[in-house]
C-alpha positions in Angstrom: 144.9 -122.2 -17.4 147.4 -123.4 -14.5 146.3 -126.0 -12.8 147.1 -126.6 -9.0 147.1 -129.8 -7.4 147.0 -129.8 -4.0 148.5 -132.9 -1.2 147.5 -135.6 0.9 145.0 -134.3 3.7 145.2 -131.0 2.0 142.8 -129.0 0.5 142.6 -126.9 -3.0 142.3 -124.0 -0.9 146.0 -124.5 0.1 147.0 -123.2 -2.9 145.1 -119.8 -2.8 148.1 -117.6 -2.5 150.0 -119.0 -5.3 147.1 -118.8 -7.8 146.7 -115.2 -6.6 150.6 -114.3 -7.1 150.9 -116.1 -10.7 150.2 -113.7 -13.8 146.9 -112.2 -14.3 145.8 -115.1 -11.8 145.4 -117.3 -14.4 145.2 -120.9 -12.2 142.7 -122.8 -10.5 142.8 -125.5 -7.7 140.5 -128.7 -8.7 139.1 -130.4 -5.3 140.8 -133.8 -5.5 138.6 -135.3 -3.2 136.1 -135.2 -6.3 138.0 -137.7 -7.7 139.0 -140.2 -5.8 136.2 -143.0 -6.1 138.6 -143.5 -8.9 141.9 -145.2 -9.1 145.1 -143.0 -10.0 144.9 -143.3 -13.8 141.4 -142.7 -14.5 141.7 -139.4 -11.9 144.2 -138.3 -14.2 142.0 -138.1 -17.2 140.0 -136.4 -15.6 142.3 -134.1 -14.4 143.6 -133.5 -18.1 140.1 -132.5 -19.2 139.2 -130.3 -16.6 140.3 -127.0 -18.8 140.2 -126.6 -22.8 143.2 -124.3 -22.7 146.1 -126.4 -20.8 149.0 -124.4 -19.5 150.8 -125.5 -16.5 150.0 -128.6 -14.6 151.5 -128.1 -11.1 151.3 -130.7 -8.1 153.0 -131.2 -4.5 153.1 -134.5 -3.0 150.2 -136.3 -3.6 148.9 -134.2 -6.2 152.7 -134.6 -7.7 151.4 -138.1 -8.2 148.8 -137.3 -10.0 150.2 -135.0 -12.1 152.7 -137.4 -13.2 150.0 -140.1 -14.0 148.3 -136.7 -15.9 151.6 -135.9 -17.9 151.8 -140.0 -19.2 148.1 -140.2 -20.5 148.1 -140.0 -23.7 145.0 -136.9 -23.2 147.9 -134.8 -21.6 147.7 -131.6 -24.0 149.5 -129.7 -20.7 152.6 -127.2 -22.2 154.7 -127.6 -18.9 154.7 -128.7 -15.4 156.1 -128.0 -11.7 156.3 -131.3 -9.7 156.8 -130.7 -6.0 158.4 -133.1 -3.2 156.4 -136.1 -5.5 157.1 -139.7 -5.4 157.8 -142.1 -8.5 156.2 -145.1 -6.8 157.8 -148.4 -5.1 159.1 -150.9 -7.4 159.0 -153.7 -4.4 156.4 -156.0 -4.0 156.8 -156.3 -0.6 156.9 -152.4 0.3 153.8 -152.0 -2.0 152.0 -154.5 0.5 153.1 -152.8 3.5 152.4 -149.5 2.4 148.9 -150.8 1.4 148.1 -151.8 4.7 149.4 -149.1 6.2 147.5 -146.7 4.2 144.6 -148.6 5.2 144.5 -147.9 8.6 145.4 -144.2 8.1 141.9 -144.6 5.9 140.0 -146.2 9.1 141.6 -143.4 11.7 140.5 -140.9 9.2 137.5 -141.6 9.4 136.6 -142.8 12.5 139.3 -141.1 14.9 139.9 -137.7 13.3 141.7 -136.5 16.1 144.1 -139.0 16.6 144.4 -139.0 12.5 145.6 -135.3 12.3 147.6 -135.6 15.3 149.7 -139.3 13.9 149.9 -137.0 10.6 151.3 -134.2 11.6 154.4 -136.3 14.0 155.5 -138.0 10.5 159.5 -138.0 10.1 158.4 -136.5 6.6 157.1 -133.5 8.0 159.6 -133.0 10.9 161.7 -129.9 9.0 158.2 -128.2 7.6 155.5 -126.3 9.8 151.5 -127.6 9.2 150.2 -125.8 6.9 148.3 -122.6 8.3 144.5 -122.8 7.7 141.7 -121.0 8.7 139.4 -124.2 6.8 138.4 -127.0 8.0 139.0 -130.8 6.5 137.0 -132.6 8.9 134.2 -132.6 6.5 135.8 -134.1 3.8 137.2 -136.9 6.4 135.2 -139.9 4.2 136.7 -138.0 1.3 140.1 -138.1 2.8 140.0 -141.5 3.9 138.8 -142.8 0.6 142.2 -141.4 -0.8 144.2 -143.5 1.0 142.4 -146.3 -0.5 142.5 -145.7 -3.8 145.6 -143.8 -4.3 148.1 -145.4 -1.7 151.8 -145.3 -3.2 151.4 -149.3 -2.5 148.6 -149.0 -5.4 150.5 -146.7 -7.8 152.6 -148.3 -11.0 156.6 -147.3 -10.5 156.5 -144.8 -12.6 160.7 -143.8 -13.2 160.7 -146.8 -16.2 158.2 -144.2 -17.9 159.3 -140.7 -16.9 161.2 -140.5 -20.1 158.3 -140.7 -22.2 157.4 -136.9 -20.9 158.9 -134.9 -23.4 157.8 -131.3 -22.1 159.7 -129.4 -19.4 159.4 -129.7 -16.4 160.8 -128.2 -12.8 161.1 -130.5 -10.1 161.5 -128.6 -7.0 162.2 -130.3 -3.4 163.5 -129.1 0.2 167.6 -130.3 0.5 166.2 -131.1 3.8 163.7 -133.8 2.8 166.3 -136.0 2.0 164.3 -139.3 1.0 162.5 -137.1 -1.7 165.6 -135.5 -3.0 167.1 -138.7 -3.6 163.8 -139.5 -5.8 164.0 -135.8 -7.1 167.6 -136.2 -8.2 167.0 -139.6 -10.0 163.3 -138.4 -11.9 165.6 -135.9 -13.4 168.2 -137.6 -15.0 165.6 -139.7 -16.5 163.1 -136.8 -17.7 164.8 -135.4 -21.0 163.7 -131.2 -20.7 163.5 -131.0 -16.6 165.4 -128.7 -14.1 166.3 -129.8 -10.3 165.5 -126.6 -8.5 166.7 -127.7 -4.2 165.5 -125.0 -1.5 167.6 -124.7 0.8 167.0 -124.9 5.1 163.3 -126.2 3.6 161.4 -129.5 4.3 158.8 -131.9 2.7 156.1 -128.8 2.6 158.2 -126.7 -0.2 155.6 -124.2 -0.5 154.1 -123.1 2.5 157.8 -123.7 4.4 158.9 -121.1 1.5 156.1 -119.2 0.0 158.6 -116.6 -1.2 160.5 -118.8 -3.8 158.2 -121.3 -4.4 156.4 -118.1 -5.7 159.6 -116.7 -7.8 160.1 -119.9 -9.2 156.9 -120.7 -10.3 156.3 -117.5 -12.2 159.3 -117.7 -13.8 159.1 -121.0 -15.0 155.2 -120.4 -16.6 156.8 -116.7 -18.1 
């Protein structure tokens, strides 16, 4: 099975399009919010047991995160993987701190100030060359949910992960918008370190890679789990 992992105040529903264009359908979208009373490394055990017959492991963002911390457990039995617009982790200190305590207050408008939560989220730099994702779903139920996940898996929280990155040995496609320009500098740097991996860059596409270009991220996808 393919596994999708979906983002940050996303939902596994976001990915119903891609799991119904891949081969035979063969892919499923876990609810991450299921998860995330645990920290980053025990989700990802989790994650890596939640199918006996391990295919593709494919995450954006957030859930490129995770699937990172998924492909360095040493329960990973996943063939290959598609890791889209994902960080590697701070290796400061000081910017873990920060981001912490930032985090922490998108946690506490979450869930007390939904409204002014979606609103802040959506006027991020990060997402000023994507469109919000379409939806006809709502998250404000799984607002506690959503909040809890900036908690427990803030970047500040998260292990730098590039010292490791060499230590996944299957292949893997890293695609990223050339107009999200702090996370194709990461993009181009996780590659060179990754030993089987290919850089795919969409071009005229932001932070939200496959719902700015549903098309390719389609293509390129199916391609890669052929």
């Amino acid at each position: 099975m393919n596994c999708f992992l979906h983002g940050a105040v996303g939902h596994h529903k976001d990915w119903a399009k891609f799991i119904n264009s891949i081969p035979n359908k063969n892919g499923f979208a876990p609810n991450l919010y299921e998860y995330v009373n645990h920290e980053l490394t025990k989700s990802a055990r989790i994650i890596n047991n939640l199918t006996p017959d391990p295919q593709t492991l494919i995450g954006y963002s957030m859930g490129g995160r995770l699937a990172l911390h998924c492909l360095l457990e040493d329960n990973s039995n996943w063939k290959r993987a598609v890791i889209i617009s994902a960080h590697t982790g701070l290796d400061s200190n000081v910017e873990k701190q920060v981001r912490i305590k930032n985090d922490i207050e998108w946690a506490f408008n979450a869930k007390n100030k939904w409204d002014t939560f979606i609103t802040s989220w959506e006027k991020q730099s990060i997402f000023r060359n994507s469109h919000p994702i379409n939806r006809n779903y709502s998250l404000y139920h799984q607002r506690a949910n959503i909040a809890l996940s900036f908690r427990n898996w803030s970047l500040g929280h998260q292990k730098f992960l590039e010292p490791f990155l060499g230590k996944i040995r299957i292949p893997v496609l890293w695609i990223v918008g050339e107009l999200d320009l702090k996370f194709l500098e990461i993009a181009d740097r996780a590659c060179k370190i990754l030993p089987n991996s290919d850089l795919l860059k969409f071009e005229s596409t932001g932070h939200r890679v496959p719902w700015d270009n549903p098309t390719l991220t389609t293509k390129a996808i199916n391609s890669f789990i052929k």
